[in-house]
C-alpha positions as a Python dict, from the first residue, in 0.01 Angstrom:
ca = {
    (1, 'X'): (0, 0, 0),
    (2, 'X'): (34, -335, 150),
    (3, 'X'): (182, -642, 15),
    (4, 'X'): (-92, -860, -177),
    (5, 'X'): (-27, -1158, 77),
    (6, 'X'): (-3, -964, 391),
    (7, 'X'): (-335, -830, 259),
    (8, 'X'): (-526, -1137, 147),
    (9, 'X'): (-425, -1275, 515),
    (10, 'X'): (-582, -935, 685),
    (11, 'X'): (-894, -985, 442),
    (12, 'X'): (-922, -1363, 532),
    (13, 'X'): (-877, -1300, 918),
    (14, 'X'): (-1154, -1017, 895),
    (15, 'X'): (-1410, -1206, 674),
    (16, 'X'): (-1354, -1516, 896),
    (17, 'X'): (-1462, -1288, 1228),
    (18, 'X'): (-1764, -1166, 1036),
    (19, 'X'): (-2085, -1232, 1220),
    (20, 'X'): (-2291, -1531, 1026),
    (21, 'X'): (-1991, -1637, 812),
    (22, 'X'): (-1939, -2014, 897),
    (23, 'X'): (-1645, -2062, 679),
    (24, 'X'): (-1416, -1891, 412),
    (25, 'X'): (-1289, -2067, 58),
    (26, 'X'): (-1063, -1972, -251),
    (27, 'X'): (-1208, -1748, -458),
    (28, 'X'): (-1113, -1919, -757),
    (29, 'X'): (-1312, -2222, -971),
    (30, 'X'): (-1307, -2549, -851),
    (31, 'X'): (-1070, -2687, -1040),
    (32, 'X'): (-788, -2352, -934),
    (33, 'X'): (-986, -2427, -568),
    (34, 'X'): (-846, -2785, -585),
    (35, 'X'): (-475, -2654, -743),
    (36, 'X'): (-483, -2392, -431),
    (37, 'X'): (-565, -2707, -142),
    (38, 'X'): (-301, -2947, -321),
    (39, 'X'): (-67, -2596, -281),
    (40, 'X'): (-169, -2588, 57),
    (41, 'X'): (-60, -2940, 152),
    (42, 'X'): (262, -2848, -20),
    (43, 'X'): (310, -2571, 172),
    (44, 'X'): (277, -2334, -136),
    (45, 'X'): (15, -2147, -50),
    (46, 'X'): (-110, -2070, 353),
    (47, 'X'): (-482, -2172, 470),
    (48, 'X'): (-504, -1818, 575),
    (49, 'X'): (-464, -1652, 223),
    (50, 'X'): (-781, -1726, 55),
    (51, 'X'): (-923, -1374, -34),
    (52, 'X'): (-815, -1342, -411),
    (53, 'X'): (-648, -1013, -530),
    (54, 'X'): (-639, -929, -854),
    (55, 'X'): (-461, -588, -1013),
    (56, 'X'): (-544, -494, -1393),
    (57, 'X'): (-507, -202, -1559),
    (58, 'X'): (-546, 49, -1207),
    (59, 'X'): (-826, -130, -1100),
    (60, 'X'): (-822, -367, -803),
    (61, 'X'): (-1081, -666, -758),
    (62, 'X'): (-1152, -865, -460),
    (63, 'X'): (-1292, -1170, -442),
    (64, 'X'): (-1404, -1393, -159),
    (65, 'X'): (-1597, -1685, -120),
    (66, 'X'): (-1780, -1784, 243),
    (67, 'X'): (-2001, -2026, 368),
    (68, 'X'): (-2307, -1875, 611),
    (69, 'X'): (-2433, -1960, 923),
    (70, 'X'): (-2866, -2089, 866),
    (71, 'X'): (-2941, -1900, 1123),
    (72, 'X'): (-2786, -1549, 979),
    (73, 'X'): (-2948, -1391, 647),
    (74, 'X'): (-2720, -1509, 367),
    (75, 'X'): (-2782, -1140, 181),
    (76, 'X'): (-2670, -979, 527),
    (77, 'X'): (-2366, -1151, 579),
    (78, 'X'): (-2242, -1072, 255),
    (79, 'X'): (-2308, -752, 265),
    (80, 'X'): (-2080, -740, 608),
    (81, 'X'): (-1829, -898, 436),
    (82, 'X'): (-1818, -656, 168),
    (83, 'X'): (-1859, -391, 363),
    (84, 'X'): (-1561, -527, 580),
    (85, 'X'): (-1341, -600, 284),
    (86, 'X'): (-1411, -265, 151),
    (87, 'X'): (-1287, -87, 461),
    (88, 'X'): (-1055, -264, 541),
    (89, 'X'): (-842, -219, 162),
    (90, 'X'): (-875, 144, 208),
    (91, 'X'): (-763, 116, 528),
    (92, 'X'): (-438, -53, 379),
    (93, 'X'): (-412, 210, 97),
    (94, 'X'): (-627, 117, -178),
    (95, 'X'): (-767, 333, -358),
    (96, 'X'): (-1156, 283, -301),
    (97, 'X'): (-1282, 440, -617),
    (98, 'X'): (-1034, 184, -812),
    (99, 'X'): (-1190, -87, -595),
    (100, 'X'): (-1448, -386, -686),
    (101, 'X'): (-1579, -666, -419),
    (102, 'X'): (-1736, -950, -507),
    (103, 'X'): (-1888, -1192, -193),
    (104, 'X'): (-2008, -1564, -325),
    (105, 'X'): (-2181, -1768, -101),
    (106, 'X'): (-2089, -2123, -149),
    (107, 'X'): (-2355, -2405, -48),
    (108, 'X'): (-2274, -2626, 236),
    (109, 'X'): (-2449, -2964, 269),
    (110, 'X'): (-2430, -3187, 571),
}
């Protein structure tokens, strides 16, 4: 199994390459979101660990929040991205029965 970070940096690079995603965001609320970007600046946490990994009780969750391209079917693209994040866990030795993804679209303006 792969190291949480090493992982959350694979998932990020892979749901960034995803066809219609425009951008990717933490996972968490806003307020945790704006925690994570001061982090950031402070060099605590990396721009390019922003899929959310959470381990409870056997169980792994993803979570991963993108922006979409208008001219890509929001419902499409995240469906891509969680059939990409679901591959590519297994493909780092998660167990996918013991696996939940959940894709949020957040609304860009401007």
């Amino acid at each position: 199994m792969t190291d949480d970070v090493e992982l959350s940096r694979a998932l990020t690079a892979a749901v960034r390459a995803t066809p219609g995603v425009a951008g990717v965001y933490p996972a968490q609320p806003v307020l945790e979101a704006a925690a994570t970007v001061l982090a950031a600046k402070l060099a605590l946490r990396q721009p390019d660990v922003l899929v959310d990994i959470d381990r409870t009780d056997g169980f792994t969750s993803v979570s991963v929040q993108i922006a979409t391209h208008a001219a890509e079917a929001a419902p499409d693209t995240v469906r891509r991205v969680g059939e990409t994040v679901r591959d590519l866990c297994v493909e780092h030795g998660e167990d996918a029965a013991a696996l939940t993804v959940a894709v949020t679209v957040r609304l860009v303006e401007g």
